[in-house]
C-alpha positions in Angstrom: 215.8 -164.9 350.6 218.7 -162.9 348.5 216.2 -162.7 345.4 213.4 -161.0 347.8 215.6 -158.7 349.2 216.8 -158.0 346.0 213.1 -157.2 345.0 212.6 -155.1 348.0 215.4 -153.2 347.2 214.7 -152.8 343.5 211.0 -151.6 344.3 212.5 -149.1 346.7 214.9 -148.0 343.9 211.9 -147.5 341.5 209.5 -145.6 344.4 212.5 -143.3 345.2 213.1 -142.6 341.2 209.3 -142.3 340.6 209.0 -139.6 343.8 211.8 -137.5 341.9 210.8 -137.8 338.4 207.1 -136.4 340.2 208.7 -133.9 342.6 211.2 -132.0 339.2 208.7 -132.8 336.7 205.2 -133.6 337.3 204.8 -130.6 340.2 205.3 -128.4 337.7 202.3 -126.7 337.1 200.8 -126.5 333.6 200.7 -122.8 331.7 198.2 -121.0 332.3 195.1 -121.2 329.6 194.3 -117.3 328.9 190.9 -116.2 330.0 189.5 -114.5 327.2 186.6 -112.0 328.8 182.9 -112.9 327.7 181.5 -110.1 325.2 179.0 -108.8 327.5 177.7 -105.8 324.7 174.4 -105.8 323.2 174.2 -105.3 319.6 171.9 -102.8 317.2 171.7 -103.7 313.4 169.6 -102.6 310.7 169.5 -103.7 307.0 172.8 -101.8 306.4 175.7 -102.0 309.4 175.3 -103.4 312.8 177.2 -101.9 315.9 177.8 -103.1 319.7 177.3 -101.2 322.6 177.2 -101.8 326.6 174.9 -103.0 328.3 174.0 -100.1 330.6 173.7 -97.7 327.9 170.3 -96.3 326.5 169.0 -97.0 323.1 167.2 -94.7 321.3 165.9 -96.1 318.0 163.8 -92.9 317.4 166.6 -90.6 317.6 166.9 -87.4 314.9 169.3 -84.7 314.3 167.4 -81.8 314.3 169.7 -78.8 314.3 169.8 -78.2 310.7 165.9 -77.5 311.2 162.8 -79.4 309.3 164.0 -79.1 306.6 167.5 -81.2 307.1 166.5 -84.1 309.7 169.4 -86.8 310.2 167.6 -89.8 310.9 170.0 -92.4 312.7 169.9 -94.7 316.6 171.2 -93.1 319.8 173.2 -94.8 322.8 172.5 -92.8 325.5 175.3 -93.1 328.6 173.9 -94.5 331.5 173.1 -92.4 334.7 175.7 -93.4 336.8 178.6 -92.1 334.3 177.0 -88.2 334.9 175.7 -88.4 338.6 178.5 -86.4 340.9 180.1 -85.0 337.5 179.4 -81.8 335.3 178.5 -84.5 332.4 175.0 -84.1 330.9 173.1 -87.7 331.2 171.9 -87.1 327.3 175.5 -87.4 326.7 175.7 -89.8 323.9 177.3 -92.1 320.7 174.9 -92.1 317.9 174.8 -93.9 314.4 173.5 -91.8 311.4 172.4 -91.6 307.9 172.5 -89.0 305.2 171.5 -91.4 301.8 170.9 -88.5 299.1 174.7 -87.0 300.3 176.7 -86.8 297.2 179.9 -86.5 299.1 180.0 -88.2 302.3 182.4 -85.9 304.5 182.1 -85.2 308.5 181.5 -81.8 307.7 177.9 -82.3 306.5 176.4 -83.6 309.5 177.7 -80.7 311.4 175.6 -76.9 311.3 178.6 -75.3 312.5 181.4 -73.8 309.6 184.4 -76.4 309.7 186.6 -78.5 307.6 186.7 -81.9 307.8 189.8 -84.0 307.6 190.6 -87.8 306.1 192.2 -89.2 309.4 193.0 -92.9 309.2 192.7 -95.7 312.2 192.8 -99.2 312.3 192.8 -99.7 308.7 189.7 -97.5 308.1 189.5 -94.5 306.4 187.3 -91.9 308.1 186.1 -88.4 307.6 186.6 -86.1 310.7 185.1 -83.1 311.8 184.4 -81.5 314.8 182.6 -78.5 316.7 182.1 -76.9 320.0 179.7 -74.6 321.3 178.6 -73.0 324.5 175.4 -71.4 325.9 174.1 -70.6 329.6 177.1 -71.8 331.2 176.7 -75.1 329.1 179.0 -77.0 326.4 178.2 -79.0 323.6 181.2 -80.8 322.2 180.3 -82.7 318.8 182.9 -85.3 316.8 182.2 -86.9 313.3 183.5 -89.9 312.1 182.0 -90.2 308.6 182.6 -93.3 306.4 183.8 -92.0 303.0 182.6 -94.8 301.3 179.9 -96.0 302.8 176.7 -96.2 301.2 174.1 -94.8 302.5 176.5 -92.2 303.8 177.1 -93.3 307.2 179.0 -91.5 309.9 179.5 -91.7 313.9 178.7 -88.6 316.2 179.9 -88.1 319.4 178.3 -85.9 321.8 179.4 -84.8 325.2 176.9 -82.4 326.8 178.8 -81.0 330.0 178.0 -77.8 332.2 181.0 -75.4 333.1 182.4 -76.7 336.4 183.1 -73.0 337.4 180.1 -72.9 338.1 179.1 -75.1 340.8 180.0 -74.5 344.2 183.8 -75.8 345.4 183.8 -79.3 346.0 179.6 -80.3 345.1 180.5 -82.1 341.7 183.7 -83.2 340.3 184.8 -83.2 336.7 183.5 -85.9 334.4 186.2 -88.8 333.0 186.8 -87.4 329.5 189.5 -90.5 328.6 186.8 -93.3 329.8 184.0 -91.6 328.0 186.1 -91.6 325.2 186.9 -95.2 325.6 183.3 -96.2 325.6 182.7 -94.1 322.4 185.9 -95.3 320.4 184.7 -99.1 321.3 181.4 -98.3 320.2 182.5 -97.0 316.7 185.1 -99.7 316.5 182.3 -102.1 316.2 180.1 -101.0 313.4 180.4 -103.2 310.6 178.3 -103.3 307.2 176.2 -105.9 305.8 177.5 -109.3 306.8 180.8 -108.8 308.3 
């Protein structure tokens, strides 16, 4: 009889000990496992670079700089913002990121892709070396807004245009359209341009 209720007791001991050790130590949750977000971008690539670009933009694989005339033609691929991004805003919908090519360029400097007269600059971000130039222009109540990101070393002589198309918002009547997200448009682009790698990388 005294070695069962020494049993019982012991087993009560244990259960009590086990509950604690459980309750202080095993309740604890475990960290948290970060969630790294799904890549949800399409990607372009040619024989030379490949870049990524979201989903709901437009691709055009036709797309040519023509403002130089026929006799200048910058062949390259468009993404074209979706819709949604310009409906309600003054934003042009053939607002747009494109990717372009200039192989007989001796120097390759933003400047060249651009008709206007300006200067380009070496600016450098995340490690890459890029020449930067930039115009503006306005016509009919529109603006055309046009940044260069050429790669220096790139061969063919690559380079990055952005293109923001938007209409004066003077001219709408107070309160029809609102004024398009310059810093998320940006966004887009900058992620876009971020991407483009050459040959294998």
């Amino acid at each position: 009889m005294k070695e069962i209720l020494i049993a019982l007791a012991l087993a009560v001991v244990l259960s009590v000990a086990g509950f604690y050790t459980w309750k202080v130590l095993g309740s604890k949750a475990a960290p948290a496992v970060p969630q790294v977000a799904a890549d949800t971008r399409s990607t372009y690539a040619t024989s030379t670079y490949s870049v990524k670009y979201p989903g709901d933009f437009t691709i055009d694989t036709r797309y040519t700089y023509d403002q130089f005339g026929p006799k200048k033609l910058i062949h390259g691929v468009k993404f074209i913002i979706p819709s949604t991004m310009a409906t309600g805003t003054n934003l042009s919908a053939d607002t747009g990121i494109s990717v372009e090519q200039l192989p007989r360029a001796k120097n390759c400097t933003g400047d060249i892709y651009l008709k206007a007269n300006v200067t380009a600059h070496t600016i450098t971000e995340g490690g890459i070396k890029y020449s930067f130039a930039s115009s503006t222009g306005a016509a009919a109540g529109n603006r055309y807004e046009e940044d260069v990101y050429a790669l220096a070393t790139s061969s063919p002589c690559t380079a990055v245009r952005y293109f923001i198309h938007s209409a004066a918002i003077e001219n709408f009547p107070a309160g029809r359209v609102r004024a398009f997200n310059r810093g998320a448009l940006l966004t887009k682009f900058d992620k876009i341009r971020q991407s483009l790698v050459f040959g294998n990388q």
